[in-house]
C-alpha positions in Angstrom: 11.3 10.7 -73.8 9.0 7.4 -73.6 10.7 4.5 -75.2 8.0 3.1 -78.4 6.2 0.1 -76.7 8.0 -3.3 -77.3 6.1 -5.9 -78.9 7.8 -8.7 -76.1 5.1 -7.3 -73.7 2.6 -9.0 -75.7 0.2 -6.1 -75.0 0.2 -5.2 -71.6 0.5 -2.0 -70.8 1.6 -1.7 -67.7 5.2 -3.3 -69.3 5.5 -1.0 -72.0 6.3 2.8 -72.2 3.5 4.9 -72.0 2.9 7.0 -75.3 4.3 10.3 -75.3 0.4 11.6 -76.6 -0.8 10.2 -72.9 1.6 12.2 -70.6 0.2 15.0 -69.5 1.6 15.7 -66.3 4.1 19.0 -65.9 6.5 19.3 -62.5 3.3 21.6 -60.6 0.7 17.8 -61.1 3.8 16.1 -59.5 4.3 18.4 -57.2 0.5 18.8 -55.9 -0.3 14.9 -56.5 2.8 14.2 -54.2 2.1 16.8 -51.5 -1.6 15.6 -51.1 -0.5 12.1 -51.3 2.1 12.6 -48.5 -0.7 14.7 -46.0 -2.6 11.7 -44.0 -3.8 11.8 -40.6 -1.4 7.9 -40.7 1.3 10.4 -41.1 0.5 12.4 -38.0 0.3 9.3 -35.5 3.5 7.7 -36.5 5.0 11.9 -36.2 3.5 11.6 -32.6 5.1 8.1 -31.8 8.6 9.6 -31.5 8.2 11.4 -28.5 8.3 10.9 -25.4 11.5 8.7 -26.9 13.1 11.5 -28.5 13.5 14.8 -27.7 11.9 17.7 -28.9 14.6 19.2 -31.1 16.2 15.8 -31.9 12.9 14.5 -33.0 12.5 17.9 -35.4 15.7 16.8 -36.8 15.1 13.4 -37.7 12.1 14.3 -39.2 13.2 17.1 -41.3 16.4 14.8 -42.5 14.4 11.7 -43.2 11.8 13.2 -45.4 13.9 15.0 -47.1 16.4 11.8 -48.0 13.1 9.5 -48.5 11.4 12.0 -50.9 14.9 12.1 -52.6 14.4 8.3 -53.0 11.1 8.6 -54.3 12.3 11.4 -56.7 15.1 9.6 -58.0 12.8 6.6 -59.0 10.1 9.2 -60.2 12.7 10.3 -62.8 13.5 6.7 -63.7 9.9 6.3 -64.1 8.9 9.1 -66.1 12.3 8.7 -68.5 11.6 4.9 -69.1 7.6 5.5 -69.6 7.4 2.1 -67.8 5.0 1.2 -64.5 6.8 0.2 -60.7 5.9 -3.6 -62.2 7.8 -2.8 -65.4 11.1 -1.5 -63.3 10.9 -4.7 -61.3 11.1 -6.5 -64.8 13.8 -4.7 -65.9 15.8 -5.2 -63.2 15.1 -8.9 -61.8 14.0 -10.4 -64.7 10.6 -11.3 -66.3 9.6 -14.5 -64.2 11.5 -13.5 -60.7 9.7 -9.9 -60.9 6.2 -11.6 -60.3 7.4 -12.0 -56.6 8.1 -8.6 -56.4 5.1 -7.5 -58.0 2.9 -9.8 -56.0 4.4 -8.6 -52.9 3.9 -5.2 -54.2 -0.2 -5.8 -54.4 -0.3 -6.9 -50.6 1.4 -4.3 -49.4 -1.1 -2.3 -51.0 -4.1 -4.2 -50.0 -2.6 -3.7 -46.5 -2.2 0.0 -46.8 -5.6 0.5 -48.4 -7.2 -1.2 -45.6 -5.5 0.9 -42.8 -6.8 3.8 -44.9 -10.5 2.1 -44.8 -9.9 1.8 -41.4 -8.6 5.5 -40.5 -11.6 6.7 -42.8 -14.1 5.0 -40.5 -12.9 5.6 -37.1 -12.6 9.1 -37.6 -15.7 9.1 -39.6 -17.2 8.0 -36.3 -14.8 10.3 -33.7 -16.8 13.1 -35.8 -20.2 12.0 -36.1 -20.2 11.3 -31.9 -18.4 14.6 -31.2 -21.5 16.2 -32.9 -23.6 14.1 -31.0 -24.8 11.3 -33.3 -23.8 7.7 -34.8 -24.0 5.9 -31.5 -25.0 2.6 -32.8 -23.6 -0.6 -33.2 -24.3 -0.6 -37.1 -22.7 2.6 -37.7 -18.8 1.9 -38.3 -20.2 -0.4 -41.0 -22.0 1.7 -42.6 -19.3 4.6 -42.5 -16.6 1.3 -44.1 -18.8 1.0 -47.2 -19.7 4.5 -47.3 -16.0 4.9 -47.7 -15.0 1.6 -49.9 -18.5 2.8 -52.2 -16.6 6.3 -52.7 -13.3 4.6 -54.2 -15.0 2.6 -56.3 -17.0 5.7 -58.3 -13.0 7.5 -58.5 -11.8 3.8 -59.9 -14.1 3.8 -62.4 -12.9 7.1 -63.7 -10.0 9.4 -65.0 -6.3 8.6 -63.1 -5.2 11.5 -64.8 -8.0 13.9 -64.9 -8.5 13.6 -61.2 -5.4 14.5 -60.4 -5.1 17.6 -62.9 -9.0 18.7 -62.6 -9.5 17.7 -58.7 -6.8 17.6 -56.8 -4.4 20.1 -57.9 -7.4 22.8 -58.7 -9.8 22.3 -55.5 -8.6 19.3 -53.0 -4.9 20.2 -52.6 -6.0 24.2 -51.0 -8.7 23.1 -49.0 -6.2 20.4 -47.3 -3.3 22.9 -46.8 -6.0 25.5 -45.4 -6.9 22.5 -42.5 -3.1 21.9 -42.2 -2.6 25.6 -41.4 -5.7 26.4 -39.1 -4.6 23.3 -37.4 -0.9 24.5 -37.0 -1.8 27.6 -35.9 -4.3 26.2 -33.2 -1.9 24.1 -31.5 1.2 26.4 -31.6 -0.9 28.6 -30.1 -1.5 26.0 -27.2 2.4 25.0 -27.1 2.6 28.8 -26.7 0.6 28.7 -23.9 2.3 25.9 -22.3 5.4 27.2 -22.5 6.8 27.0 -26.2 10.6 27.1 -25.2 9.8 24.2 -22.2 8.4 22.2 -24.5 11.5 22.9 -27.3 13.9 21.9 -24.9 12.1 19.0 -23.7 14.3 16.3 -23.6 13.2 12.1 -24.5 13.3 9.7 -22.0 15.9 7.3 -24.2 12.9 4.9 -25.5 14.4 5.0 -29.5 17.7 5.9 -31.1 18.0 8.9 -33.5 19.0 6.0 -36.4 16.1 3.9 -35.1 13.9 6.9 -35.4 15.0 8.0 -38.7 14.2 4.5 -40.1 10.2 4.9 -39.1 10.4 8.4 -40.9 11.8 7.1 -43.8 9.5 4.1 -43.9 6.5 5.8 -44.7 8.0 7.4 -48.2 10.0 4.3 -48.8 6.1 2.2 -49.2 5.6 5.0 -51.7 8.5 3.9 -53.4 6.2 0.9 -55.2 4.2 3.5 -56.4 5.4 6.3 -57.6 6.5 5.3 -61.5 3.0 4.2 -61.8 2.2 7.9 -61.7 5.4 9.2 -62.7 5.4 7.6 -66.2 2.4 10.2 -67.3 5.1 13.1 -67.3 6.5 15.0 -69.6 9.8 15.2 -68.5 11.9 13.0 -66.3 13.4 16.2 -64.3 10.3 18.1 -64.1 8.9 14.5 -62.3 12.1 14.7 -59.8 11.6 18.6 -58.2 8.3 18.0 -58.3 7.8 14.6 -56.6 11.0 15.9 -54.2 9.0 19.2 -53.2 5.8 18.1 -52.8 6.2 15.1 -50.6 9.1 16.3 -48.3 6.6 19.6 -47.3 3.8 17.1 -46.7 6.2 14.8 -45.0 7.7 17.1 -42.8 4.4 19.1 -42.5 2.6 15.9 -40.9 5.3 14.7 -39.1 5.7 17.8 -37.3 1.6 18.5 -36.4 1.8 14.7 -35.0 5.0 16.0 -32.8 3.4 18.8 -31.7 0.0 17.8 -31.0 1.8 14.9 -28.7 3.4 17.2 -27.1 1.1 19.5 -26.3 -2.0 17.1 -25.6 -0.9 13.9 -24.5 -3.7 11.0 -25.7 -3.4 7.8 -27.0 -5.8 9.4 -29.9 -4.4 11.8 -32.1 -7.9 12.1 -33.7 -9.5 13.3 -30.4 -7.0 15.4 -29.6 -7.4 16.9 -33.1 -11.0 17.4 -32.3 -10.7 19.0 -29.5 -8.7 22.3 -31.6 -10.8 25.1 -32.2 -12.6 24.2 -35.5 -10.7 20.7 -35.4 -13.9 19.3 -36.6 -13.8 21.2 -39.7 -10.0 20.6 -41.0 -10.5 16.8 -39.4 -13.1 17.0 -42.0 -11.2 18.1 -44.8 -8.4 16.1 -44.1 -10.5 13.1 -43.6 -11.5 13.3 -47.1 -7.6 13.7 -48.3 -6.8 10.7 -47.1 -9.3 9.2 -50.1 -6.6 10.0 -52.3 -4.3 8.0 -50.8 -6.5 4.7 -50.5 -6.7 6.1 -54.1 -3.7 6.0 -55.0 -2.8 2.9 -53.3 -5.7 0.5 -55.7 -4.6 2.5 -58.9 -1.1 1.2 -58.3 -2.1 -2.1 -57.1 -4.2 -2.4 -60.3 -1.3 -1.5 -62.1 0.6 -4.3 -60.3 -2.5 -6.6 -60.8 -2.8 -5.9 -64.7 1.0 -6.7 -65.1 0.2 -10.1 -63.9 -2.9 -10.8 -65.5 -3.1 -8.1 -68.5 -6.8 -9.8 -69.4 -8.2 -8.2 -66.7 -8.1 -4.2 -67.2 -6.3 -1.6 -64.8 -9.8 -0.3 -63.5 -11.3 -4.1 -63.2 -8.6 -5.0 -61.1 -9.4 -2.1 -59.3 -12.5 -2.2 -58.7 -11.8 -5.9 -57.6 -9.2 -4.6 -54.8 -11.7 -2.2 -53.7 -14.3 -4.5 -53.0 -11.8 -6.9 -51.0 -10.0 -4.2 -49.0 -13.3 -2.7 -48.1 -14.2 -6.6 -46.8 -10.7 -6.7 -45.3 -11.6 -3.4 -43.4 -14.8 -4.8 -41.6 -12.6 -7.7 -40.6 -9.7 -7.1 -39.6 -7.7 -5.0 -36.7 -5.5 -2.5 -38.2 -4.0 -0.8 -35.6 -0.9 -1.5 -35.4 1.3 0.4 -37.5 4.8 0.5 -36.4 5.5 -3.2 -36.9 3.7 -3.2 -40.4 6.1 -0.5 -41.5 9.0 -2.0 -39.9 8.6 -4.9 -42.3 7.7 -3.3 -45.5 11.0 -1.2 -45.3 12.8 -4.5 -44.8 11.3 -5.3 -48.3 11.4 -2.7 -50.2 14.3 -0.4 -49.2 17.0 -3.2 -50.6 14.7 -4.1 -53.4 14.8 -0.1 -54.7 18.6 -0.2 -53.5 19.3 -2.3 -56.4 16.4 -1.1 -58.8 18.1 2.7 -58.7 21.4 1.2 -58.9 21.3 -0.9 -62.0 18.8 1.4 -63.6 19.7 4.9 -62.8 21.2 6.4 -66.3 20.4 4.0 -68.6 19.5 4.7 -72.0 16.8 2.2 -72.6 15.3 0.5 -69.5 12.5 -0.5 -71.7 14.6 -3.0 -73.6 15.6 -4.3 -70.2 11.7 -5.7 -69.4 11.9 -8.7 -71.6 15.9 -9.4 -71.7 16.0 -12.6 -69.5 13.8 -14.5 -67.4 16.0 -13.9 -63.8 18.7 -11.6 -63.2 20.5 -13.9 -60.3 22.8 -11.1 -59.7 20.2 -8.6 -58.6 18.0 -11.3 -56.8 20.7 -12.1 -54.7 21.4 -8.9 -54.0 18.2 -8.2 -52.8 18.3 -11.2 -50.7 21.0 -10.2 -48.8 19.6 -6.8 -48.3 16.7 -8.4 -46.9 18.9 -10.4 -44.5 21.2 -7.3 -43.9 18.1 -5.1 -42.8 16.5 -7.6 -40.4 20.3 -8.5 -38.6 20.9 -4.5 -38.6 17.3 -4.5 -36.9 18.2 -7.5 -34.6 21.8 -6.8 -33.3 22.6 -3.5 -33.9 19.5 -1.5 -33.2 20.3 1.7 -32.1 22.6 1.9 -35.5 19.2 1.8 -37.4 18.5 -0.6 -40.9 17.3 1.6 -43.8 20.6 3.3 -44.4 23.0 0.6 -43.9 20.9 -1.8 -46.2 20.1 1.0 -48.7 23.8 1.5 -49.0 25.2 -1.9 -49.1 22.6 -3.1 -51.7 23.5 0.0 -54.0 26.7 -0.5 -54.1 26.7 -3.8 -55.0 24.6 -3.6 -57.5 26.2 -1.1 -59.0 29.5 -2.6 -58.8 28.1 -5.6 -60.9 25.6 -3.6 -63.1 27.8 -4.2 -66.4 28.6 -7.8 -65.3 25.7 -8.6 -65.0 24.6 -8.3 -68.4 23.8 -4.6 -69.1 27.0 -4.1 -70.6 26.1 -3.7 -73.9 23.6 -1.3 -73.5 24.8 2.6 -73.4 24.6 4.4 -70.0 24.5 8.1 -69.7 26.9 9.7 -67.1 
């Protein structure tokens, strides 16, 4: 159940439970907001960067295991959101304190400025792979064009219904039309593996390139940036384990889904492109299409939060004008800016965020009133320093011991600490549930 809205918030929303009356969401919106969120064609290219490093099997392994543990991580904070009421910003509050959590936060809103762009930019180029595969688009002016046809579309869903579009759109007519592509596309290129050779190309072996651990750390990096996110959408539930199975379902079949098609399309059509390759399927221009226009949910969902973010800090501005204020500059950012490189943008996000919801999860996980944790103190030092540390543990991990990986080691260090001094640092008189 929401906690009832603490006047210390002075008003802003996005740091005090949301009304029960405004939670709307049951487990199947989680479920379908998550598995649409976690389909993108970003997915796909980072699913076709672990080969020729890995092998075949080793590489369906890692990608099977990390989804599943990242959408765990994402469920786990789902719950924490949906129980609490409270936004990602508000979590941060509770658990670093009201003046540190603004770093946080802020850190929060480039990340998603970042991530908004790359979606800008994925929108574009393959915006442009279809319009010259049917034979048009050819000139200088049109990639422009395609970035504010794109950045004009996100600003019409801003200015409407978070909630509605998610129970009226997605779930009812977005969500089937993407799975349709996913299938058609699945089927088209096992159909080639089959032709190559389906059990030479399962026993291919990698060429040594990345460890398993290293691996496992670039599949859990793409949920871990959901991590931010996910409360901000969470909090509209009904019920806290309803928001769990639901977030956990839906992202780990979209997460393993996409990894996989990017595995197997690098496998059996080796191209620097992953969007020409997915062209050149049998009806790859339709279901490129389709899931072209899925990945406006996620540039979506990426400004909703970050106006989320945006409103904590400056609660005079409204969640949709600070939306349609990050629209406008990630659409400028797009025409700008080369986004292309992924791996090392990821890299460095999970060095950021994986300790920072290490600590989060630990010191909030079964408490009986986060809300009255928002406005308690100005710093937690114990959590900050934690943090810290996790930051420095995930970048020596990433530095010295490579082939060991750094999401798990720093996820585990930070959550044990922190949850080894939760009660002395202050949360002590508060009840916890088991």
């Amino acid at each position: 159940m929401a906690n009832t809205p603490l006047p210390s918030a002075g008003g802003n929303t996005a740091l005090t439970p949301l009304p029960q009356g405004d939670r709307l969401f049951g487990w199947r919106d989680h479920a379908a907001l998550w598995l649409s969120l976690g389909v993108g064609l970003l997915v796909m290219q980072i699913g076709a960067y672990l080969v020729p490093a890995l092998g075949t099997q080793a590489a369906l392994s890692v990608i099977i295991c990390g989804s599943v543990l990242g959408a765990g991580l994402l469920a786990w904070t789902a719950k924490i959101g949906c129980d609490s009421g409270l936004s990602s910003a508000g979590l941060m509050h509770a658990t670093y304190g009201s003046h540190f959590a603004r770093l946080p936060v802020l850190l929060n809103i480039v990340q998603l400025i970042g991530w908004t762009t790359f979606e800008l930019v994925v929108m574009r180029d393959g915006t442009m792979a279809i319009a010259r595969q049917s034979g048009g688009a050819t000139g200088t002016l049109w990639p422009l064009l395609a970035t504010l046809l794109w950045g004009g579309v996100l600003l019409a869903l801003l200015s409407g219904s978070m909630v509605k579009l998610v129970r009226k759109f997605i779930g009812r007519y977005g969500l089937p039309l993407v799975i349709a592509s996913l299938l058609w596309l699945s089927w088209q290129f096992l159909s080639k593996a089959s032709a190559q050779g389906f059990l030479a190309l399962w026993n291919r072996p990698g060429d040594g390139g990345m460890s398993t651990l290293s691996a496992l750390d670039l599949v859990i990096a793409m949920p871990v940036s959901w991590l931010p996110l996910v409360a901000d959408f969470a909090r509209h539930g009904r019920d806290g384990n309803s928001a769990l199975r639901g977030t956990w379902l839906g992202y780990a079949i979209a997460n393993i889904w996409c990894y996989a098609l990017g595995l197997l399309v690098a496998l059996t059509t080796p191209s620097t492109d992953l969007v020409a390759a997915l062209l050149l399927a049998q009806g790859g221009l339709i279901a490129l299409g389709l899931i072209l226009i899925d990945e406006v949910d996620n540039a979506y969902g990426d400004l909703y939060s970050g106006s989320v973010a945006g409103h904590s800090l400056k609660p005079s501005w409204s969640v949709r004008r600070w939306g349609m204020a990050l629209a406008v500059l990630c659409t400028a950012l797009a025409l700008v800016l080369p986004m292309h490189s992924l791996e090392p943008f990821l890299l460095m996000l999970s060095s950021v965020f994986v300790p920072l919801y290490g600590v989060i999860l630990a010191r909030l996980a079964g408490q009986a009133n986060v809300a009255a944790l928002v406005s308690e103190r100005k710093v937690n030092h114990s959590a900050v320093v934690i943090w810290l540390l996790g930051v420095a543990c995930y970048h020596l991990c990433a530095q010295l011991a490579p082939g060991w990986g750094a999401a798990l080691p720093t996820l585990a260090l930070t959550f044990v600490l922190a949850r080894v001094t939760r009660f002395r640092a202050g949360n002590s008189g508060l009840t916890a549930r088991a």
